[in-house]
mmCIF file as Biopython writes it, N, C-alpha, C and O atoms, coordinates in Angstrom:
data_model
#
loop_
_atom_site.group_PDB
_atom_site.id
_atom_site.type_symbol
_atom_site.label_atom_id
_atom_site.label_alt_id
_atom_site.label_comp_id
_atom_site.label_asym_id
_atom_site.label_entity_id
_atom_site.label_seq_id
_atom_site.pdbx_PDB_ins_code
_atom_site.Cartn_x
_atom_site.Cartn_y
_atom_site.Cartn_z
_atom_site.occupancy
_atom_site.B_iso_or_equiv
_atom_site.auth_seq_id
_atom_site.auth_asym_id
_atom_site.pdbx_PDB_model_num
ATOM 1   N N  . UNK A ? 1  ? 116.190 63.094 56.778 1.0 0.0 1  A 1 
ATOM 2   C CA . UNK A ? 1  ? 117.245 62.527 55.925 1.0 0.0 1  A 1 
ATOM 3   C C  . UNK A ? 1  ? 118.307 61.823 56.759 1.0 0.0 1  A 1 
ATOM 4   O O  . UNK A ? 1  ? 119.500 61.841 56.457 1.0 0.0 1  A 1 
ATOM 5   N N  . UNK A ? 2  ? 117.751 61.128 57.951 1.0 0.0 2  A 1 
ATOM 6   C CA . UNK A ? 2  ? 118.780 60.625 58.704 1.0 0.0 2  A 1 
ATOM 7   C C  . UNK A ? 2  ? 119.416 59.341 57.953 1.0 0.0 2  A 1 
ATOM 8   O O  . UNK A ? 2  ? 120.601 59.177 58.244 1.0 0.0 2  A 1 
ATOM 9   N N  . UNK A ? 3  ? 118.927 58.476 57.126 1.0 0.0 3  A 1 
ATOM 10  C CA . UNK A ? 3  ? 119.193 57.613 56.918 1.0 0.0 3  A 1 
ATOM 11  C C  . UNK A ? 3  ? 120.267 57.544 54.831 1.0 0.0 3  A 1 
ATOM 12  O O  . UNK A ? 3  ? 120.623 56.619 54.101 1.0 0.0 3  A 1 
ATOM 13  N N  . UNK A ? 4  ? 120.331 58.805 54.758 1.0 0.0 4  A 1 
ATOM 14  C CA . UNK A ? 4  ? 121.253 58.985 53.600 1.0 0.0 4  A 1 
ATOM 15  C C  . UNK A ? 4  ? 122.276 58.555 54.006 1.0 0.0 4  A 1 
ATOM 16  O O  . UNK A ? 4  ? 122.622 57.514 53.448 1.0 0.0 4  A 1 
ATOM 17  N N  . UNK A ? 5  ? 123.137 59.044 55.009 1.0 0.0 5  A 1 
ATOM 18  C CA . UNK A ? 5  ? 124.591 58.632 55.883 1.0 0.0 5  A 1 
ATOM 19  C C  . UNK A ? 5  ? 125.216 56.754 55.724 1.0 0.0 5  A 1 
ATOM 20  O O  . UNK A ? 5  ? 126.341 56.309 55.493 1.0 0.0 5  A 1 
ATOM 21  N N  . UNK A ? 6  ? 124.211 56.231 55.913 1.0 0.0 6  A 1 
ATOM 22  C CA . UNK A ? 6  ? 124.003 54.704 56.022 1.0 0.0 6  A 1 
ATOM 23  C C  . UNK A ? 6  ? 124.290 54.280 54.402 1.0 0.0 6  A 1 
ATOM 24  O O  . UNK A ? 6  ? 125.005 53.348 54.032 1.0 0.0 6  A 1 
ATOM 25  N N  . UNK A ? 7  ? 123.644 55.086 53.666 1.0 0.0 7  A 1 
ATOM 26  C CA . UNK A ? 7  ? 123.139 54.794 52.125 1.0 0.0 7  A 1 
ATOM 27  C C  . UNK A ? 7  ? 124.925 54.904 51.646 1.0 0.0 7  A 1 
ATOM 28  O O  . UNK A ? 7  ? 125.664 54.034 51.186 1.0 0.0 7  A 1 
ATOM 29  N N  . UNK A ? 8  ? 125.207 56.450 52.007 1.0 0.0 8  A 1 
ATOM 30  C CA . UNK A ? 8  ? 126.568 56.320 51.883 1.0 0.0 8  A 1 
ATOM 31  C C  . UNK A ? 8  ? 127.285 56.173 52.138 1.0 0.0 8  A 1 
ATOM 32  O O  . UNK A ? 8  ? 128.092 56.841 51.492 1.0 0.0 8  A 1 
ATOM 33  N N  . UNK A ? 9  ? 127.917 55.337 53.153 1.0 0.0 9  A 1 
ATOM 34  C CA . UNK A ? 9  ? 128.523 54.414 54.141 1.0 0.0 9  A 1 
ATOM 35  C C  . UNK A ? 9  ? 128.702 53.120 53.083 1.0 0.0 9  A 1 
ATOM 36  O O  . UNK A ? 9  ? 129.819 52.889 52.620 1.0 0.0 9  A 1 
ATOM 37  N N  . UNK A ? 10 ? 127.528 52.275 52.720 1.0 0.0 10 A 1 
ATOM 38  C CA . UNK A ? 10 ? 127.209 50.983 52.009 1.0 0.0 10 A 1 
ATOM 39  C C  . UNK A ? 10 ? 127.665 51.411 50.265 1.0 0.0 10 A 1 
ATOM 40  O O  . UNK A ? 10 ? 128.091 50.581 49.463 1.0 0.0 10 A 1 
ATOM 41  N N  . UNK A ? 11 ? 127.474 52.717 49.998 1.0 0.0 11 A 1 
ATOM 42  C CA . UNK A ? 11 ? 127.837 52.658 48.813 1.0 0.0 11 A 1 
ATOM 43  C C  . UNK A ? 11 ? 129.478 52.935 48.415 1.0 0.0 11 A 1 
ATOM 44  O O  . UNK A ? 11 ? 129.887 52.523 47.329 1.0 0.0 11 A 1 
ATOM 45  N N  . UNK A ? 12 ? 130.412 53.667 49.365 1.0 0.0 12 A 1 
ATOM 46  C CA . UNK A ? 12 ? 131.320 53.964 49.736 1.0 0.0 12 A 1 
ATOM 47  C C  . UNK A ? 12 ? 131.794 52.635 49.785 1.0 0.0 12 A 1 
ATOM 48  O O  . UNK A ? 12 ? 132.619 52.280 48.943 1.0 0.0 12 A 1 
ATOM 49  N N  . UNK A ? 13 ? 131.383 51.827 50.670 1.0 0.0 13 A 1 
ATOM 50  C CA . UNK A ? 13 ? 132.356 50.118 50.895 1.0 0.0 13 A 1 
ATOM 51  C C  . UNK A ? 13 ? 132.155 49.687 49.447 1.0 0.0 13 A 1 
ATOM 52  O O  . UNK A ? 13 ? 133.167 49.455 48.785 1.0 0.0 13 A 1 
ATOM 53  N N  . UNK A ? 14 ? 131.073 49.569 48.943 1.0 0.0 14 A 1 
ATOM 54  C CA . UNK A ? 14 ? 130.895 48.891 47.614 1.0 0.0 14 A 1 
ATOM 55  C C  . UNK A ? 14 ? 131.561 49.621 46.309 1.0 0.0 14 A 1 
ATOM 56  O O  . UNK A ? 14 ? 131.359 49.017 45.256 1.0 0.0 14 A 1 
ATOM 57  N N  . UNK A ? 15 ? 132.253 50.716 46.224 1.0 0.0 15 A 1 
ATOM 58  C CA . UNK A ? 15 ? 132.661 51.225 45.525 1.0 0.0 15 A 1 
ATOM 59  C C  . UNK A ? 15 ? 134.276 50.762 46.101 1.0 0.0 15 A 1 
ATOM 60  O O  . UNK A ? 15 ? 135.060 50.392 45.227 1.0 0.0 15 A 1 
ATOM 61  N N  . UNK A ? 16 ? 134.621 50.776 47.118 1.0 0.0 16 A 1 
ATOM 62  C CA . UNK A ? 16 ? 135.932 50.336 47.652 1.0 0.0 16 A 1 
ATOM 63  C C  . UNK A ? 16 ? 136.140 48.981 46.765 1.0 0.0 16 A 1 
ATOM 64  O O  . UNK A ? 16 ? 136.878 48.860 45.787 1.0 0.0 16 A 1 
ATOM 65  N N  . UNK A ? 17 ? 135.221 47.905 47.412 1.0 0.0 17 A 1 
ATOM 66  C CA . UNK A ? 17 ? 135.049 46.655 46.930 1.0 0.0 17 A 1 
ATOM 67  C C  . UNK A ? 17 ? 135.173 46.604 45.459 1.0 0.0 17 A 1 
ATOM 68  O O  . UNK A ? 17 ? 136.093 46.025 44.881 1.0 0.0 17 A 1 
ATOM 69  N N  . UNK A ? 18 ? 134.332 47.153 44.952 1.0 0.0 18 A 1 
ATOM 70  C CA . UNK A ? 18 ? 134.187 47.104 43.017 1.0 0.0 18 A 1 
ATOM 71  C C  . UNK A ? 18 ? 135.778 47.516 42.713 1.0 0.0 18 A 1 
ATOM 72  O O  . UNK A ? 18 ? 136.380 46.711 42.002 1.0 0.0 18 A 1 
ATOM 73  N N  . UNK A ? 19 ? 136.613 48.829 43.234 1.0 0.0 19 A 1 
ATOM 74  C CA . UNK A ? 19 ? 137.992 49.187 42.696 1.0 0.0 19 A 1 
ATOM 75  C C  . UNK A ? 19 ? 138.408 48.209 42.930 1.0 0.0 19 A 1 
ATOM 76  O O  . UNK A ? 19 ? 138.353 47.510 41.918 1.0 0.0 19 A 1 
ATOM 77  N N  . UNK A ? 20 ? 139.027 47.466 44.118 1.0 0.0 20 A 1 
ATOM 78  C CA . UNK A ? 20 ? 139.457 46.803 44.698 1.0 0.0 20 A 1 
ATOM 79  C C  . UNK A ? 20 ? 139.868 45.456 43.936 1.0 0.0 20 A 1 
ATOM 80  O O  . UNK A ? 20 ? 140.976 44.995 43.662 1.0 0.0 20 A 1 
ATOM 81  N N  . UNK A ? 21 ? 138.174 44.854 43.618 1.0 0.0 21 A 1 
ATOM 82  C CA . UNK A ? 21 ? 138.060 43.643 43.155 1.0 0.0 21 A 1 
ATOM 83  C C  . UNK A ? 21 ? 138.383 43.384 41.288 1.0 0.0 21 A 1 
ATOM 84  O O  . UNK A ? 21 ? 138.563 42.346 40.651 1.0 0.0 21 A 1 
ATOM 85  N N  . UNK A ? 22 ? 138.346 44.788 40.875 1.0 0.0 22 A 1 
ATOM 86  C CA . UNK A ? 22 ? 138.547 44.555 39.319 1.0 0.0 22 A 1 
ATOM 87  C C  . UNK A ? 22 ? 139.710 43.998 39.153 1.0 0.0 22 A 1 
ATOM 88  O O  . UNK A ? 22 ? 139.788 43.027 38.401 1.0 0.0 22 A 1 
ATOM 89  N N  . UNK A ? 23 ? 140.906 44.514 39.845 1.0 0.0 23 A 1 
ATOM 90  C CA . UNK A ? 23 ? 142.130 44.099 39.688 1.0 0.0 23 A 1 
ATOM 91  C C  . UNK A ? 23 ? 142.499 42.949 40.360 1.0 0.0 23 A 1 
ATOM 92  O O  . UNK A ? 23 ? 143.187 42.083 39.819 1.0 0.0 23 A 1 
ATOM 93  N N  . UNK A ? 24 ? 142.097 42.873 41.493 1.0 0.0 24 A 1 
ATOM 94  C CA . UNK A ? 24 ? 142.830 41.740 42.295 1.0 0.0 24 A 1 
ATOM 95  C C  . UNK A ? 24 ? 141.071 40.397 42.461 1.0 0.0 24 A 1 
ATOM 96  O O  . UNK A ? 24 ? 141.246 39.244 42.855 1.0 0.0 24 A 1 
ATOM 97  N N  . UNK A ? 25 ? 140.257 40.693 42.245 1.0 0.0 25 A 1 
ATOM 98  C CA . UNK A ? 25 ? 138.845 39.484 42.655 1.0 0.0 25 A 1 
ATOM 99  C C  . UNK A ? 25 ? 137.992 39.907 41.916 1.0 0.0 25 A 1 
ATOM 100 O O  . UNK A ? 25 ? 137.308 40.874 42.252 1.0 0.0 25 A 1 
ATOM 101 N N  . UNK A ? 26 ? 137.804 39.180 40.543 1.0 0.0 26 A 1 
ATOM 102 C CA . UNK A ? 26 ? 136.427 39.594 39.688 1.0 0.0 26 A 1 
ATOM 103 C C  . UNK A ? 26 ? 135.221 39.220 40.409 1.0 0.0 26 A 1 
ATOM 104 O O  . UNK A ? 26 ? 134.117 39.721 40.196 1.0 0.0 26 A 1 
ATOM 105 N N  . UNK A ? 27 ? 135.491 38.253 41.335 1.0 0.0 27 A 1 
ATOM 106 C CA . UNK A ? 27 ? 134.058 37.969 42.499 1.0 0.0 27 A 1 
ATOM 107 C C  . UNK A ? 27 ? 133.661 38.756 43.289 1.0 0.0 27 A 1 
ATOM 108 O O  . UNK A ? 27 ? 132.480 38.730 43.635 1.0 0.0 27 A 1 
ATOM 109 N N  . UNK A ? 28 ? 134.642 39.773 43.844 1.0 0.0 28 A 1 
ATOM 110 C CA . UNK A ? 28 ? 134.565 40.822 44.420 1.0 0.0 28 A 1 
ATOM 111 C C  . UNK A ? 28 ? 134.088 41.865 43.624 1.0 0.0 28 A 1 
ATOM 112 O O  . UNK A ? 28 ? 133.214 42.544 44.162 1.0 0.0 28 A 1 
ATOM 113 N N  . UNK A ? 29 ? 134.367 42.133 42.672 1.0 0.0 29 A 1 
ATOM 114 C CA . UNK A ? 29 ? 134.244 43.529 41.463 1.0 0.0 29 A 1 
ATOM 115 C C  . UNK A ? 29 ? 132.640 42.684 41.362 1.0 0.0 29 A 1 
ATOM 116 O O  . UNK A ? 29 ? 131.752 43.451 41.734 1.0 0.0 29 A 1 
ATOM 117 N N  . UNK A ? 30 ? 132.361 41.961 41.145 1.0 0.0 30 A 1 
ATOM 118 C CA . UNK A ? 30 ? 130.898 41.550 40.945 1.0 0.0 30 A 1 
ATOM 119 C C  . UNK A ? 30 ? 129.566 41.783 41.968 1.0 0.0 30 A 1 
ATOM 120 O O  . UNK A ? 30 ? 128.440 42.238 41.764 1.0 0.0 30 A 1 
ATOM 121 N N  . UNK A ? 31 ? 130.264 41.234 43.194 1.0 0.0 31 A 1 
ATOM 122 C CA . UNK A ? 31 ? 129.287 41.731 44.340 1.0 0.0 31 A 1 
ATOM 123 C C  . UNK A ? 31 ? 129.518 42.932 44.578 1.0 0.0 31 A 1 
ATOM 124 O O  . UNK A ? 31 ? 128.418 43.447 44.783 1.0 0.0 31 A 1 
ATOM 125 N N  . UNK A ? 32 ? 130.585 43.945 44.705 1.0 0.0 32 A 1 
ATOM 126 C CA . UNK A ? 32 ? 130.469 45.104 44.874 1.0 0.0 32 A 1 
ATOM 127 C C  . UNK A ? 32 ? 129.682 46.196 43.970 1.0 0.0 32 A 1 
ATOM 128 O O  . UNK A ? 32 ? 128.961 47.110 44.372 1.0 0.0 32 A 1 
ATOM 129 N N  . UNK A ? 33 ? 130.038 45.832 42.565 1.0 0.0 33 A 1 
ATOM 130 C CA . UNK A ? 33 ? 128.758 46.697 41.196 1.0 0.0 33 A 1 
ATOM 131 C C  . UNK A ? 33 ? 127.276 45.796 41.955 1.0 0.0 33 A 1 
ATOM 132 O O  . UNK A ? 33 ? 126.313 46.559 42.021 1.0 0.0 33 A 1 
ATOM 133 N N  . UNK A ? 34 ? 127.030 44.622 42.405 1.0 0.0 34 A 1 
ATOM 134 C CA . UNK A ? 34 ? 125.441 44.379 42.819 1.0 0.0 34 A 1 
ATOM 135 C C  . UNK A ? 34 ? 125.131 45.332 43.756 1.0 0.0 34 A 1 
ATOM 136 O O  . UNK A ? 34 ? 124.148 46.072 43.791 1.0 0.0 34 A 1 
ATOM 137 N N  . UNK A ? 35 ? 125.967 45.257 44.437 1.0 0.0 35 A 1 
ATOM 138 C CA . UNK A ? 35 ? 125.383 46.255 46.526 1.0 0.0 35 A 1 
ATOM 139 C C  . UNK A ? 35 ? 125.100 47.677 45.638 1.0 0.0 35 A 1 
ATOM 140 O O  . UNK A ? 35 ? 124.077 48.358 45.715 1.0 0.0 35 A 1 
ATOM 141 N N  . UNK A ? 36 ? 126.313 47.952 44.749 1.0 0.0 36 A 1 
ATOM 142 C CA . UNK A ? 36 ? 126.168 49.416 44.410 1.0 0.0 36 A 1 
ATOM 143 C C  . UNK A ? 36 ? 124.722 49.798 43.946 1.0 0.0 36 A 1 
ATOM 144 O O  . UNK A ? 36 ? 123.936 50.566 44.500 1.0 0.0 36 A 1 
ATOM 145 N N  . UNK A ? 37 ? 124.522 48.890 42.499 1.0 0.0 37 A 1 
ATOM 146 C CA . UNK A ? 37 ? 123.212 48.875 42.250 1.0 0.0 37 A 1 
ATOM 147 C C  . UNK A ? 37 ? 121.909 48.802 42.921 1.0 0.0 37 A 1 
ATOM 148 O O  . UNK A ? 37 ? 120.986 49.584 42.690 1.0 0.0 37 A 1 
ATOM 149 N N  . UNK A ? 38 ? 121.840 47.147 44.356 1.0 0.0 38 A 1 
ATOM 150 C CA . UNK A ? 38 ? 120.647 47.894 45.373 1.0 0.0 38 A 1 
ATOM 151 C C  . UNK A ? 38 ? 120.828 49.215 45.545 1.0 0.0 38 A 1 
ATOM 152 O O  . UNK A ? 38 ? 120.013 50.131 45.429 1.0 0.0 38 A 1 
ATOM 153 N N  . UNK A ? 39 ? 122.086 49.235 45.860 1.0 0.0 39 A 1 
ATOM 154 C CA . UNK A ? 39 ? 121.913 50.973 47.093 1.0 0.0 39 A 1 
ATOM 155 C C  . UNK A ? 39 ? 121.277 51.931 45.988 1.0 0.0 39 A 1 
ATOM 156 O O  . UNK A ? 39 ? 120.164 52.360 46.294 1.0 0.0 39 A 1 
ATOM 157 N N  . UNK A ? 40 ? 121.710 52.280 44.943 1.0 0.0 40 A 1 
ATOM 158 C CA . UNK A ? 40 ? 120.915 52.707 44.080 1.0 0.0 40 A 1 
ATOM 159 C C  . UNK A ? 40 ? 119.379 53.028 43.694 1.0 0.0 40 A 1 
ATOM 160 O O  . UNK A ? 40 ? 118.814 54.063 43.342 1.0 0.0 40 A 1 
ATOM 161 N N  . UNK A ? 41 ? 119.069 52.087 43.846 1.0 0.0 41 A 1 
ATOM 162 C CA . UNK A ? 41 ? 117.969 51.661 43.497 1.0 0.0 41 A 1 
ATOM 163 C C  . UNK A ? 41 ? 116.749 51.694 44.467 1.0 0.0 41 A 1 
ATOM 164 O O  . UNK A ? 41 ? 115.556 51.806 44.185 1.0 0.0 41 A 1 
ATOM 165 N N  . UNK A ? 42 ? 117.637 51.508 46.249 1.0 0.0 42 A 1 
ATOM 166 C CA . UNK A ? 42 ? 116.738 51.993 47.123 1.0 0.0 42 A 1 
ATOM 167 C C  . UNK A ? 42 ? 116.579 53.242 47.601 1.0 0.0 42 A 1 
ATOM 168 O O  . UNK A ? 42 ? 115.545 53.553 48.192 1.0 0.0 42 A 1 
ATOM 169 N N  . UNK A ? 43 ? 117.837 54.324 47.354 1.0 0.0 43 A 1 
ATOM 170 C CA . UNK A ? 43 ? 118.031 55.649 47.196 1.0 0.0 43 A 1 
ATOM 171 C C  . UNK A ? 43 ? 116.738 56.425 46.026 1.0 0.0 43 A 1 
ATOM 172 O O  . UNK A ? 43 ? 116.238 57.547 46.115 1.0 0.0 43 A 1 
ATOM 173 N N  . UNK A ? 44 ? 116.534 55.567 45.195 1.0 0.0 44 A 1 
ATOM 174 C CA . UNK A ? 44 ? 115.713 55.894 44.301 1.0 0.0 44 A 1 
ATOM 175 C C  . UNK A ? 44 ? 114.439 55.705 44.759 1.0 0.0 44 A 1 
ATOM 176 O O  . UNK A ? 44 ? 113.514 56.496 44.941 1.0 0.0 44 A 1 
ATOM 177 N N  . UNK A ? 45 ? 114.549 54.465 44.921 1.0 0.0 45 A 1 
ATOM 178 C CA . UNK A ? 45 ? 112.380 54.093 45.925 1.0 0.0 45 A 1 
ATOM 179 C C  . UNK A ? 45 ? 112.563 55.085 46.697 1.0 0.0 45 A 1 
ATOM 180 O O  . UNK A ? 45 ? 111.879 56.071 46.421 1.0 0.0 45 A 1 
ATOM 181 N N  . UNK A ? 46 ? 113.479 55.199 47.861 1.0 0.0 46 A 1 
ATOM 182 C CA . UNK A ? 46 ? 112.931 56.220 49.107 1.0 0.0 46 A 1 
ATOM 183 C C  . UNK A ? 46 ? 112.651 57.272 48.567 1.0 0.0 46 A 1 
ATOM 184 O O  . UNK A ? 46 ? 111.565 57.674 48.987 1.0 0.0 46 A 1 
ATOM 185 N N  . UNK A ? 47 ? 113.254 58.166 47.569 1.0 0.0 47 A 1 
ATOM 186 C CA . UNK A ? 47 ? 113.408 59.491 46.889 1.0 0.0 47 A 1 
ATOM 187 C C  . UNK A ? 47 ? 111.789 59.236 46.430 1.0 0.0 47 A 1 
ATOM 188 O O  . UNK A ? 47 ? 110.846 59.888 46.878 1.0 0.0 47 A 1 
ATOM 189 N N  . UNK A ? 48 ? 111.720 58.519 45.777 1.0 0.0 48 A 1 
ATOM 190 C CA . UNK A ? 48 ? 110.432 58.715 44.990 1.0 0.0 48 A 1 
ATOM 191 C C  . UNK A ? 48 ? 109.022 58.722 45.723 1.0 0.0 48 A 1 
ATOM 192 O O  . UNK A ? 48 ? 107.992 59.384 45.595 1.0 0.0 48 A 1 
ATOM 193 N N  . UNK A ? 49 ? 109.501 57.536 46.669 1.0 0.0 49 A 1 
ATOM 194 C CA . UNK A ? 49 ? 107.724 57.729 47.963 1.0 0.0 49 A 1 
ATOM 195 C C  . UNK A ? 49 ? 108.022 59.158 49.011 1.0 0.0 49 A 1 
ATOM 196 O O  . UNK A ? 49 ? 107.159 59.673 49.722 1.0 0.0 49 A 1 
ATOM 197 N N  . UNK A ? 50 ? 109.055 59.491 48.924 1.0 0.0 50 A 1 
ATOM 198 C CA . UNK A ? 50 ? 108.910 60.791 49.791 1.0 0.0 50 A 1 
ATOM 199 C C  . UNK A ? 50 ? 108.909 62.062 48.765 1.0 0.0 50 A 1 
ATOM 200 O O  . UNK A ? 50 ? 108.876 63.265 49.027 1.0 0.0 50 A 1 
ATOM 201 N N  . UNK A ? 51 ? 108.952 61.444 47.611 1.0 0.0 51 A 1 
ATOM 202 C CA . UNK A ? 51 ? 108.325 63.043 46.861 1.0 0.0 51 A 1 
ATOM 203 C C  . UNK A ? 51 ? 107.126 62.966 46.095 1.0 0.0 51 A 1 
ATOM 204 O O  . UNK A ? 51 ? 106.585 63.743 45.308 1.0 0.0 51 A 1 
ATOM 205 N N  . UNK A ? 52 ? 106.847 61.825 46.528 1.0 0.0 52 A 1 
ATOM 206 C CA . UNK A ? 52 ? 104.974 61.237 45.496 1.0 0.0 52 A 1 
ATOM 207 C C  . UNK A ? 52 ? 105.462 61.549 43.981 1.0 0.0 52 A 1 
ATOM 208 O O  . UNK A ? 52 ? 106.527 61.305 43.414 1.0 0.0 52 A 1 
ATOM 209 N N  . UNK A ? 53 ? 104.294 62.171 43.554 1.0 0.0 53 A 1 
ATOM 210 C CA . UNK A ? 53 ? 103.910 63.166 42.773 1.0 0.0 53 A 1 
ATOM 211 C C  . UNK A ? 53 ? 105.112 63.568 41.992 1.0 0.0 53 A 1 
ATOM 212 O O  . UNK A ? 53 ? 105.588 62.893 41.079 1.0 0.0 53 A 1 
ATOM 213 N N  . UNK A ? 54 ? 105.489 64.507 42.335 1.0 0.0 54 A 1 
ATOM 214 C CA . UNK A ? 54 ? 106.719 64.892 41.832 1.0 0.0 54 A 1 
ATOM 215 C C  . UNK A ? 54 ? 107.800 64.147 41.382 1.0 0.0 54 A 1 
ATOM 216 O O  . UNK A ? 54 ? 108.790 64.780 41.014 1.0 0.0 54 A 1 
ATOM 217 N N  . UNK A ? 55 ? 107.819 62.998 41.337 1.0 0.0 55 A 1 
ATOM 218 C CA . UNK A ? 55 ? 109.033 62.223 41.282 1.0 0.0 55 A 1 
ATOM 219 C C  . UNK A ? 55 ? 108.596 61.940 40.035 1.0 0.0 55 A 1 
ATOM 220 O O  . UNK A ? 55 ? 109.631 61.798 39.384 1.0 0.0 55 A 1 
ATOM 221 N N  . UNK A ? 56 ? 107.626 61.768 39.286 1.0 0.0 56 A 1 
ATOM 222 C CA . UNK A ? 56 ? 107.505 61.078 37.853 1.0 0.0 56 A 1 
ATOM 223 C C  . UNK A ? 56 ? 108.483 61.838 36.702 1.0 0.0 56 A 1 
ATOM 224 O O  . UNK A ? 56 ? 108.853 61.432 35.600 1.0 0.0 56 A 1 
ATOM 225 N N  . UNK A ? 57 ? 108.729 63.006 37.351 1.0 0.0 57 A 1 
ATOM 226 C CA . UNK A ? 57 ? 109.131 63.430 36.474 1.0 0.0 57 A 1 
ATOM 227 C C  . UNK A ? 57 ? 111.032 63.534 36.332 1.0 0.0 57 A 1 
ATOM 228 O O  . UNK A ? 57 ? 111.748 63.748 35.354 1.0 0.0 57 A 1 
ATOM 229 N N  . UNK A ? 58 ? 111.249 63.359 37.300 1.0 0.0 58 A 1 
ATOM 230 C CA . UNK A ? 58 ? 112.578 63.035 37.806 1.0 0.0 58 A 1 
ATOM 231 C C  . UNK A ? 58 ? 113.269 61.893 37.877 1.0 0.0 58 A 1 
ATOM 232 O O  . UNK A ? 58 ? 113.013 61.189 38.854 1.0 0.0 58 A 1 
ATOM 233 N N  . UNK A ? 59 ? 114.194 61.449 37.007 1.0 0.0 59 A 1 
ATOM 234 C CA . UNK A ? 59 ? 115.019 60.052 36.740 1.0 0.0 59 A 1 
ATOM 235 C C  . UNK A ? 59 ? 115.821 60.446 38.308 1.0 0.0 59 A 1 
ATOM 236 O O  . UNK A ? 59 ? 115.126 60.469 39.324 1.0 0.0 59 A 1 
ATOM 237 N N  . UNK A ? 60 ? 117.156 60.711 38.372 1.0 0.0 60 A 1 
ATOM 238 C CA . UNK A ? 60 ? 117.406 60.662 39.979 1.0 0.0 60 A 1 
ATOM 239 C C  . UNK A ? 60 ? 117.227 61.638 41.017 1.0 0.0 60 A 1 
ATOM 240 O O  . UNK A ? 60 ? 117.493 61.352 42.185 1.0 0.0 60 A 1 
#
């Protein structure tokens, strides 16, 4: 699980970014909800090829 740290590092800035940008840069609040969503989403692929099987049954 060395590489969770990284995951939340990138999701941490992008959550900075998204607060950040609602108020003061809707361009910012925009790319920051996208990064959030990859990171998401690749948190989810990795989760799922390292649990095969088991993952069908598990949303996150």
């Amino acid at each position: 699980m060395h590489g969770t740290r990284v995951n939340w590092v990138g999701m941490t800035g992008a959550v900075v970014l998204f607060g950040y940008g609602w108020w003061r840069e809707p361009l910012a609040a925009v790319l920051g909800g996208m990064i959030l969503l990859a990171d998401l989403l690749a948190m989810e692929v990795s989760v799922r090829k390292r649990d095969g099987k088991n993952a069908k049954n598990t949303m996150f």
